[in-house]
N, C-alpha and C positions, 0 to 999 in steps of 0.2 A: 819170158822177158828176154829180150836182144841185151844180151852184156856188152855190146861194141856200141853202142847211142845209150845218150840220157836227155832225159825230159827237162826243159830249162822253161824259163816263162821270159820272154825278151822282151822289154818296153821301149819305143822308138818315141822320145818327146817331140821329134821334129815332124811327123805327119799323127801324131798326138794317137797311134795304135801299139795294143800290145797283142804279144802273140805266145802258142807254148808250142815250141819246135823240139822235136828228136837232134840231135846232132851227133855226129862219131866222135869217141872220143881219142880214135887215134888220127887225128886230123891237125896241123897246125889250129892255134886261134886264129891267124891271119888266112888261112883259107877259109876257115868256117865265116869268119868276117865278111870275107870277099863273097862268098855265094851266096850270103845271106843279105849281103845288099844289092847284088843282080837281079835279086828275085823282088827284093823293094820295090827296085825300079820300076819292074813288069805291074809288080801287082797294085802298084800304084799311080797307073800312068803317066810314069816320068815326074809324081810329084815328090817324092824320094830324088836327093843328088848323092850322087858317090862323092864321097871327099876325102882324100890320102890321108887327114889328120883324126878322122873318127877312130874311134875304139871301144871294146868293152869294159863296163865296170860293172863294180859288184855292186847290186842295190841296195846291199845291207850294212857294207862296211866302204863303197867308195873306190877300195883298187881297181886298179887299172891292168887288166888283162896281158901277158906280154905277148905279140904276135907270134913270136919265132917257137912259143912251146906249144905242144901239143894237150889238147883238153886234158888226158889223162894228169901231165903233171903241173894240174892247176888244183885247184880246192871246189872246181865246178862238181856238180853231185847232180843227181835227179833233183827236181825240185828246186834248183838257184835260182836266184832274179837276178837279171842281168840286163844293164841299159848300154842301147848306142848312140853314142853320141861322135 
């Protein structure tokens, strides 16, 4: 097992798919955020919009992810559900 990524399960309401991504965890959440909706975009032919006000939250309890820390010092774990909205 890679101890630098953890297994997350991401549900995106707005083109109504969920997904379970590796992410690093010494990575901003705001960059994780950003390439994970670059890749929306592709892989959904532009029916994904990037929008500066989206974020993540937790699916279990509602917070709101804060960009500026990194995965590590969040409560993300293998296994979170985590929505973008």
């Amino acid at each position: 097992m890679n101890n630098n990524k953890i297994l997350i399960e991401l549900d995106i309401p707005l083109i109504e798919k969920s997904y379970d991504l590796y992410i690093p965890i010494n990575k901003k959440i705001g960059t994780v955020k950003n390439l994970i909706e670059e890749a929306l975009v592709e892989l959904t032919d532009n029916a994904y919009v990037i929008k500066k006000e989206s974020n993540f939250y937790s699916k279990e309890t509602g917070q709101i992810y804060e960009v500026n820390l990194s995965v590590r010092e969040t409560d993300l774990k293998n296994g979170s559900r985590i929505i973008l909205i």
